[in-house]
C-alpha positions as CSV (number, residue, x, y, z in Angstrom):
1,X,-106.3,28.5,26.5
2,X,-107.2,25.7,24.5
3,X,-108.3,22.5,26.6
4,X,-108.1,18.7,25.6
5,X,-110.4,16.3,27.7
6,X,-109.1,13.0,28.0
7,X,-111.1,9.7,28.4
8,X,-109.8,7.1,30.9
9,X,-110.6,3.7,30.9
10,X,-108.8,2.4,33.4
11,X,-107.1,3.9,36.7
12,X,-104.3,1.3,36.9
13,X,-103.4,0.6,33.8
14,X,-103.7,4.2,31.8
15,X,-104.2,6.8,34.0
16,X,-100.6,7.2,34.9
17,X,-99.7,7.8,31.1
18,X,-101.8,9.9,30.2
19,X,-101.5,12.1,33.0
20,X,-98.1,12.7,32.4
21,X,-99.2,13.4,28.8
22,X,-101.6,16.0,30.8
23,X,-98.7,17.3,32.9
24,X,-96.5,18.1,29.7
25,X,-99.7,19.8,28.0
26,X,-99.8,22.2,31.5
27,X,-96.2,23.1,31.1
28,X,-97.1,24.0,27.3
29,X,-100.3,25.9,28.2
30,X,-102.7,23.5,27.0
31,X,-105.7,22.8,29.5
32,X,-105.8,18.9,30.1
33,X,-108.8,17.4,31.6
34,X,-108.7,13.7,32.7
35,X,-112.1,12.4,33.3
36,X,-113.7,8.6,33.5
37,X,-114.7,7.4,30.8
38,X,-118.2,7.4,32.1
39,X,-118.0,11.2,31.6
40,X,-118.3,11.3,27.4
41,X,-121.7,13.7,27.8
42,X,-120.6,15.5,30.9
43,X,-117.8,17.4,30.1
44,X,-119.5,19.2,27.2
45,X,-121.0,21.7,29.3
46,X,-117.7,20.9,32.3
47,X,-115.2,22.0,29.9
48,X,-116.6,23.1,26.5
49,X,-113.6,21.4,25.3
50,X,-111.8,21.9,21.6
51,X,-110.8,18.2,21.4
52,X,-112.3,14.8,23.1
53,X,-110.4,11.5,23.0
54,X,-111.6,8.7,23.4
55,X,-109.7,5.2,23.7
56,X,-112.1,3.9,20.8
57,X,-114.9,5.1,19.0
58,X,-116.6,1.7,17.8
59,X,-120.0,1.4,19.8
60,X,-122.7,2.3,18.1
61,X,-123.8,5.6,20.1
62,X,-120.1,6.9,20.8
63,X,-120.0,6.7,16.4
64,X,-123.4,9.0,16.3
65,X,-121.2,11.5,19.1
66,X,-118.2,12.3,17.1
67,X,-120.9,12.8,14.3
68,X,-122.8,15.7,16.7
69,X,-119.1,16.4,18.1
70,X,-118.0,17.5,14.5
71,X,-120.8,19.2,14.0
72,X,-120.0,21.8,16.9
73,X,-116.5,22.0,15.6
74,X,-114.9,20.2,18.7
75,X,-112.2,17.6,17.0
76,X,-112.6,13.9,18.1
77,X,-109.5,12.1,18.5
78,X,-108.5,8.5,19.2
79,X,-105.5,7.2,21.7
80,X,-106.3,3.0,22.0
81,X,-105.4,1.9,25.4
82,X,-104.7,-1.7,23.8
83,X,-102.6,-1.1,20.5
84,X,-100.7,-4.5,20.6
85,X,-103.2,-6.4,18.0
86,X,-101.7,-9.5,16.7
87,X,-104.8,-10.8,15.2
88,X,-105.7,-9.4,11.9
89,X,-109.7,-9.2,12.2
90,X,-109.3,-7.8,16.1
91,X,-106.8,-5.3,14.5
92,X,-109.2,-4.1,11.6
93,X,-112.0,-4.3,14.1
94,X,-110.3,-1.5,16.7
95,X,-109.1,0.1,13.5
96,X,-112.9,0.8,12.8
97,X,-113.1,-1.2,9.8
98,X,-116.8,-2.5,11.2
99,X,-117.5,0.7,12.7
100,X,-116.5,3.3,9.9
101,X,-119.8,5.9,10.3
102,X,-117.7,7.6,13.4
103,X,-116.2,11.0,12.7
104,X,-112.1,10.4,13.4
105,X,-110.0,13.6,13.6
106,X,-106.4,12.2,14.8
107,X,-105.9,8.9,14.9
108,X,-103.1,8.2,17.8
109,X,-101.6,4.6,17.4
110,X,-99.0,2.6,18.6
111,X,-97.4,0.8,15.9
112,X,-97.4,0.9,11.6
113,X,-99.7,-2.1,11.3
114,X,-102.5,-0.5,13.6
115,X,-102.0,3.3,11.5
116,X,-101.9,0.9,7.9
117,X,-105.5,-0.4,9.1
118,X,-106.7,3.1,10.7
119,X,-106.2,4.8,7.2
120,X,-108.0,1.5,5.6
121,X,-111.0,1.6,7.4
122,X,-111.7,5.3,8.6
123,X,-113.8,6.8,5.9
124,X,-113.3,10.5,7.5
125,X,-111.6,12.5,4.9
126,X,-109.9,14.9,7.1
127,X,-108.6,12.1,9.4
128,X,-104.8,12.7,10.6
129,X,-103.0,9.5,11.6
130,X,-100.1,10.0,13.8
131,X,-97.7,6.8,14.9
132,X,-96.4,7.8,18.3
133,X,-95.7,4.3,20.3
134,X,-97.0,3.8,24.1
135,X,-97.1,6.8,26.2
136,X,-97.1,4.6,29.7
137,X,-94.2,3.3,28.6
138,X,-92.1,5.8,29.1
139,X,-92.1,5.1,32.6
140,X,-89.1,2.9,32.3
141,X,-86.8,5.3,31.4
142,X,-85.0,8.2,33.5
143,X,-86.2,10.2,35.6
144,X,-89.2,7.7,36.4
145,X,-87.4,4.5,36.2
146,X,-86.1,3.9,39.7
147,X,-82.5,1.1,40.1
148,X,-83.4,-2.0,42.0
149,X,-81.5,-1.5,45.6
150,X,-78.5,-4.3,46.1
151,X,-77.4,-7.0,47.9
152,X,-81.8,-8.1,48.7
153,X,-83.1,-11.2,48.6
154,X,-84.1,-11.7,44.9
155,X,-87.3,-11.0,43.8
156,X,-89.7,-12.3,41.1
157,X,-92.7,-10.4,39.7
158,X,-95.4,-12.9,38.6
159,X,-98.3,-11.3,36.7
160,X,-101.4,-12.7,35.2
161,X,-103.8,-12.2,32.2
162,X,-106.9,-13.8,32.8
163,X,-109.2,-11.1,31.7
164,X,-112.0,-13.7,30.4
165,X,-112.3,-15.9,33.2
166,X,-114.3,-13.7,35.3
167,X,-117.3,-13.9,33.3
168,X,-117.5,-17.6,34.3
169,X,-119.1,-16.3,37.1
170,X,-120.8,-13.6,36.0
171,X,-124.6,-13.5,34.7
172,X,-124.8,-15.0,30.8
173,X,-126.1,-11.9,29.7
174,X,-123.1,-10.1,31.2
175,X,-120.8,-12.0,29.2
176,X,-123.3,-12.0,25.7
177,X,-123.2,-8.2,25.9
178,X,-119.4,-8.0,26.5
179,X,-118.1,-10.3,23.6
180,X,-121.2,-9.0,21.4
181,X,-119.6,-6.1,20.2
182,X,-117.0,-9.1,18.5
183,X,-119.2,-12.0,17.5
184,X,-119.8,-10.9,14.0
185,X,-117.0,-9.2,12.7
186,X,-113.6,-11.5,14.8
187,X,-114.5,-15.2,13.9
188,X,-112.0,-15.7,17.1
189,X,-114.1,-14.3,19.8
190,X,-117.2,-16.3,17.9
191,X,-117.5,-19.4,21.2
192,X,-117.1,-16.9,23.6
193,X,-118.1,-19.3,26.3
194,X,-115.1,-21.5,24.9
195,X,-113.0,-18.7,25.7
196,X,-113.9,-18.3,29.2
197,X,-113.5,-22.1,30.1
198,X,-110.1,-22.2,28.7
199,X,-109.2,-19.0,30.5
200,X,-110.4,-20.2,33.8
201,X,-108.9,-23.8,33.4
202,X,-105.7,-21.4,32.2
203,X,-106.2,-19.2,35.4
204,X,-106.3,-22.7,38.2
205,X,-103.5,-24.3,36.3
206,X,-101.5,-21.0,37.0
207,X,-102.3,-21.6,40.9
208,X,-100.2,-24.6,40.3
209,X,-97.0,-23.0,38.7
210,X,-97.5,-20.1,41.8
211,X,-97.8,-22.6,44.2
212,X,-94.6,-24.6,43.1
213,X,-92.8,-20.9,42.9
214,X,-93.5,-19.8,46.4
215,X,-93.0,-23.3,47.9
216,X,-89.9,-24.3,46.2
217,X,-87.9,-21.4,46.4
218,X,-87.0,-18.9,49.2
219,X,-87.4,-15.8,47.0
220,X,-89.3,-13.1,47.4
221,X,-92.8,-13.2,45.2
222,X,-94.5,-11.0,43.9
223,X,-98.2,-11.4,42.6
224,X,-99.4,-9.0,40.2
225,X,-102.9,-9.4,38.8
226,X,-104.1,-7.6,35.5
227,X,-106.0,-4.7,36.4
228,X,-109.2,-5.9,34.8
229,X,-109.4,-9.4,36.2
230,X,-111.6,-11.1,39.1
231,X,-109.0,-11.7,41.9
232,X,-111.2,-13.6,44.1
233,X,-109.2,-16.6,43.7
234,X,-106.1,-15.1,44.2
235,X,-107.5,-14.0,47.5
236,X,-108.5,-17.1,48.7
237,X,-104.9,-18.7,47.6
238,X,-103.3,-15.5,49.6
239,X,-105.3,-15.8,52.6
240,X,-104.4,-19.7,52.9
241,X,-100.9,-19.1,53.0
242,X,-98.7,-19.7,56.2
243,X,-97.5,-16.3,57.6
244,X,-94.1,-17.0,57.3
245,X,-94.7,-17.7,53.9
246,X,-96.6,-14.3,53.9
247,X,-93.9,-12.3,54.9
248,X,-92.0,-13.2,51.6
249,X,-95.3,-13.1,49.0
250,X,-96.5,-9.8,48.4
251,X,-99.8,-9.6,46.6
252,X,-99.9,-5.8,44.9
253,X,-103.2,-5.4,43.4
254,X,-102.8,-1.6,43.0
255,X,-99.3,-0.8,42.8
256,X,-97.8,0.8,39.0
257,X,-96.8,-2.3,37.1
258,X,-93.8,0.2,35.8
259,X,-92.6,0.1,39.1
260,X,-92.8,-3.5,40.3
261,X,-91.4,-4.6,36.9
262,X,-88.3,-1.8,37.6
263,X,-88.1,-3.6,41.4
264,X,-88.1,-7.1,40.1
265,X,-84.7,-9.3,39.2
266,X,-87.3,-11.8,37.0
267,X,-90.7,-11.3,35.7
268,X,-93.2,-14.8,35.1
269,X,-96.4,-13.7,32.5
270,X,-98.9,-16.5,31.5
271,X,-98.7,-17.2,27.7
272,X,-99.1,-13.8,25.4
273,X,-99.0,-11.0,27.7
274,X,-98.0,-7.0,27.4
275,X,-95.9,-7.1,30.6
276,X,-93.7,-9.7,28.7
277,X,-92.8,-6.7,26.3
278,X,-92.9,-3.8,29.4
279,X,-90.0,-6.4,30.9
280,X,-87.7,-6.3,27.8
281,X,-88.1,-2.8,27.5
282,X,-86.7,-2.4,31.4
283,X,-84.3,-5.4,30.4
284,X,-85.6,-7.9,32.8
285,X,-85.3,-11.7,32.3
286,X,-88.6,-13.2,31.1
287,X,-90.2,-16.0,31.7
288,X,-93.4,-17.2,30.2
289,X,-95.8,-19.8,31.3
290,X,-96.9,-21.9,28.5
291,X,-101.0,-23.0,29.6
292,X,-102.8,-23.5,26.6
293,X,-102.2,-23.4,22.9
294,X,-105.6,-21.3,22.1
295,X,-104.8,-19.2,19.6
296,X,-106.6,-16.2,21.3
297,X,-104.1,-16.7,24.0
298,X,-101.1,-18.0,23.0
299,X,-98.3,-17.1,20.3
300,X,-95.3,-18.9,19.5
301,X,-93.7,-15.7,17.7
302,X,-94.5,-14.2,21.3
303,X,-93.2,-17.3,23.3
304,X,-90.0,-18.2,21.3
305,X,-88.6,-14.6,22.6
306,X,-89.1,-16.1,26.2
307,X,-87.7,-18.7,28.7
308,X,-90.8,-20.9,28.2
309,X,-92.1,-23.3,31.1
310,X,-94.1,-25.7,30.4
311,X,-94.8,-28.0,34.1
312,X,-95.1,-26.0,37.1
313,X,-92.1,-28.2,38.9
314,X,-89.3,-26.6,36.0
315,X,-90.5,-23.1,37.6
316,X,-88.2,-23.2,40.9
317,X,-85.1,-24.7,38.9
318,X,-85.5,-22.5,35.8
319,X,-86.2,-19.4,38.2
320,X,-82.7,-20.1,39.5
321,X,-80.8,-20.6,36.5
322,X,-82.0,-17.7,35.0
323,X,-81.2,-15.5,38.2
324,X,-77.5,-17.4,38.4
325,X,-76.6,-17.6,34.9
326,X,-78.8,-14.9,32.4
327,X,-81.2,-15.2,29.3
328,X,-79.8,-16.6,26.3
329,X,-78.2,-13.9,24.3
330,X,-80.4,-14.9,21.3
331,X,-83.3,-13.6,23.2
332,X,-82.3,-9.8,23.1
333,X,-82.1,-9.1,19.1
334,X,-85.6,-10.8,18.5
335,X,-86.9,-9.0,21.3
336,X,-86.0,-5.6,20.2
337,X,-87.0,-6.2,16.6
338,X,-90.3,-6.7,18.4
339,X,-90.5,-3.7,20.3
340,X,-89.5,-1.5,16.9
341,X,-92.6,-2.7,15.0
342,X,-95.3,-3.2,17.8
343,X,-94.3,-0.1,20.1
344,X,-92.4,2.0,17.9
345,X,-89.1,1.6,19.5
346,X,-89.9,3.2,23.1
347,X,-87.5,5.9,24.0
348,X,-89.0,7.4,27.1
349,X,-89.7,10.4,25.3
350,X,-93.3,9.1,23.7
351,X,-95.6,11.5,26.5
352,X,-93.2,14.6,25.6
353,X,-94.3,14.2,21.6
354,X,-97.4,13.2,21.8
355,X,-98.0,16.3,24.1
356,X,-96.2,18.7,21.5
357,X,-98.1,17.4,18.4
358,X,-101.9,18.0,20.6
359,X,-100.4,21.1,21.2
360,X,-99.9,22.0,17.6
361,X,-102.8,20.4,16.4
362,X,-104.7,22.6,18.9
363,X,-103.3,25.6,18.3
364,X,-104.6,25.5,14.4
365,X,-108.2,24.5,15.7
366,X,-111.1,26.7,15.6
367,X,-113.5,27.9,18.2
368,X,-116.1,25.1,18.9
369,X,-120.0,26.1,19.2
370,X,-121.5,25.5,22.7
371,X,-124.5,27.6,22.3
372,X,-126.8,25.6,22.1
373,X,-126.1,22.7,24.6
374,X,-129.2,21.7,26.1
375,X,-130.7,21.0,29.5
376,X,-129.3,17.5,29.5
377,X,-125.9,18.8,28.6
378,X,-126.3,21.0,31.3
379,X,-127.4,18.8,34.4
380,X,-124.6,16.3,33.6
381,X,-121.7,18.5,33.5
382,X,-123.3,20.1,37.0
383,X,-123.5,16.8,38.4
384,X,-119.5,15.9,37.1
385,X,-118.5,19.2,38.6
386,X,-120.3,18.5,42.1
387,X,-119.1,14.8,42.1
388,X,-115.8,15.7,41.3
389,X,-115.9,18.5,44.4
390,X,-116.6,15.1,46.7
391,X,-114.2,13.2,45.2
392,X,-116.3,11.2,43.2
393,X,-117.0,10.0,39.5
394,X,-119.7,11.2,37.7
395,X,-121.3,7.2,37.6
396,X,-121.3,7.0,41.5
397,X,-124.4,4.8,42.3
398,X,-124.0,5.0,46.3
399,X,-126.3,1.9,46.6
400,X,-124.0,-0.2,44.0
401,X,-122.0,-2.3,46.8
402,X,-125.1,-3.2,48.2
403,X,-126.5,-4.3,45.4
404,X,-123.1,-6.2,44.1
405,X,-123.1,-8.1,47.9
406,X,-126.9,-8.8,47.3
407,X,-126.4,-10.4,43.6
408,X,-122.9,-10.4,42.3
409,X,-123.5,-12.5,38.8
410,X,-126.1,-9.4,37.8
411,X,-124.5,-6.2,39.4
412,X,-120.7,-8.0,38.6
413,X,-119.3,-5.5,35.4
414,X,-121.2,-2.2,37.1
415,X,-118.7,-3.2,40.2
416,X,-115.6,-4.0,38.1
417,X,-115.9,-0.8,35.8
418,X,-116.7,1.4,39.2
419,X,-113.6,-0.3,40.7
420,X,-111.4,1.0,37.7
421,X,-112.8,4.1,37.6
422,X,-110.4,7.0,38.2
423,X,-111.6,9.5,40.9
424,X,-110.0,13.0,41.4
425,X,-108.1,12.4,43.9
426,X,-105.8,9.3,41.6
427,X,-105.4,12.8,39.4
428,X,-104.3,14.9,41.7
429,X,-101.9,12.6,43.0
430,X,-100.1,11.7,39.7
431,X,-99.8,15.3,39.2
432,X,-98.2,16.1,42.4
433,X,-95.4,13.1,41.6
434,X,-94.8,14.8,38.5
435,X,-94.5,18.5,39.3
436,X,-92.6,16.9,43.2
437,X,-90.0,15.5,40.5
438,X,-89.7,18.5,38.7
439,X,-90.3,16.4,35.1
């Protein structure tokens, strides 16, 4: 049996895709192993796979691993877990233009401008790009996409983006080693500490557009943060809140963002956001909340296929329009002519393909050489295969929390990437929905 091992980034945001890409490689008799990210060396000696991918392969000492990879014979294959690049150097940068000395087998991408800029920039000759669209999309189509129950309250999903702000906090050599990677190669990213002010001044102006949402109106709210963000503000607003406010403002930190869009009669995104695109694929009404005009986060081609606010006291009113009367008509053709070039069209059927061309791809590889792994290889994949016995990821530091508690600026990204870290239980459990639904 061949066996794939798949890299995952993040537990909220791509583990559910990509393990019903693993469920439809079981039912084809492919061996699928999801493991953390964290996990690149270990599952060498875990799995002795045939293929590794990765959700990018343009850090320095992940380039020199596909190199060794190749020369064992195991291919190296890239799915991005952000595909929706609308700037053209942060597109040729995640296409590898800056990072070309990696060895690419299959290129997996989610629209024709990142594959043009993949074959551009790759210099591996026997590199296969495939354009497949967004597996986690999928999820809003039958059987996954579950009908809104009738005659409710109405209910309006708000969801933020405010990924930058949290290094404000954080230890300046956090946030130097994070944008690094960008400074000399996306002139954008260049005044990174620009980009966290206006995110955070972004991020308390939203309060104010929340505030005039849940006050204003008697809806039910829901408050959806993006997976990779700080949320301590949001906890503090939450925890202020009067309870019979409470019992109508749901804050889901954790739930699928498929299935709170699918639940939701109106979804509110701040500025550019992916969820805007996720609600026009379920057909939901979309509003966007207009709070800066940096380029980095703002696009008028994005916002002109919205129902733009501006102030947060035209929330409430526009809220209601838009639940009594529709979106403008307009709205729709614009926004599928988006979706065809940026995701490919989504059909619900991206998981299913992208399953059946591993599959093929796998079946016409050859035997990889693992004999001569060596002690390192060794000890890590016996530590992933103890960890993973407890329920654990290979990166567990038990002292971490204490050590987060004790100095959060310095120990603040170790917590945030252990917090998104998928464990073996989060795989089991997506693969008992999907074999439960009989998918």
């Amino acid at each position: 049996m061949k066996t794939v091992v798949i890299l995952v980034d993040n537990k909220r945001r791509d583990l559910p895709g990509l393990a019903l890409v693993a469920h439809h490689l079981k039912k084809m008799n492919v061996r699928c192993e999801l493991e953390p990210l964290e996990a690149w060396r270990s599952v060498l000696w875990a799995h002795k796979p045939d293929m590794i991918m990765f959700n990018h392969l343009t850090a320095k000492h992940l380039e020199e691993y596909s190199r060794q990879l190749h020369q064992r014979g195991i291919l190296t294959a890239v799915l991005p877990n952000e595909g929706i690049l609308y700037d053209k150097d942060v597109l040729e940068f995640n296409a590898s233009k800056f990072h070309n000395d990696a060895h690419i087998d299959h290129f997996f991408c989610w629209n024709q401008a990142h594959a043009d800029a993949v074959k551009k920039a790759v210099k591996t000759k026997t590199l296969q790009v495939h354009l497949i669209g967004v597996p986690r999309f999928d999820f809003y189509f039958p059987p996954f996409a579950k009908p809104r129950s009738q005659n409710r309250k109405a209910k309006v999903l708000v969801c933020t983006n405010f990924v930058f702000s949290k290094f404000r906090d954080a230890a300046p050599s956090v946030a130097e080693r994070f944008f690094g990677r960008w400074i000399d190669s996306v002139p954008a990213y260049r005044d990174w500490p620009e980009l966290i002010k206006v995110n955070y001044e972004s991020k308390l102006h939203f309060l104010e557009f929340l505030d005039a949402a849940v006050r204003r109106t008697d809806y039910e709210i829901l408050l959806r943060p993006h997976p990779n963000e700080d949320t301590s503000l949001y906890d503090e607003w939450y925890s202020r809140l009067d309870e019979a406010v409470k019992a109508r403002v749901g804050y889901e930190r954790d739930r699928s963002i498929s299935d709170l869009i699918m639940e939701c009669d109106i979804e509110v995104a701040c500025d550019t956001c992916t969820t805007s695109l996720e609600s026009w694929i379920a057909g939901k009404p979309t509003i966007e909340l207009h709070l800066t005009d940096h380029p980095v986060f703002h696009h008028d081609f994005i916002a002109c296929l919205n129902s733009v606010c501006n102030e947060p006291e035209e929330l409430p009113s526009l809220i209601t329009s838009i639940l009594e009367n529709g979106e403008q008509e307009t709205l729709k053709q614009g926004r599928r002519e988006h979706l065809r070039k940026w995701c490919n069209m989504p059909d619900g059927t991206v998981s299913r393909r992208f399953a059946t061309i591993l599959k093929d791809i796998l079946e016409d590889s050859t035997k990889p050489d693992f004999s001569s792994l060596s002690l390192s290889d060794v000890r890590r994949g016996l530590r992933l295969k103890m960890y993973k016995k407890l329920n654990l990821p290979c990166s567990f530091k038990p002292l971490l929390p204490v050590k987060y508690a004790l100095n959060k600026k310095k120990y603040y990204r170790k917590m945030n990437d252990h917090r998104k870290t998928i464990m073996p239980s989060d795989v089991k459990y997506w693969a008992d929905e999907f074999e439960s639904m009989g998918v």
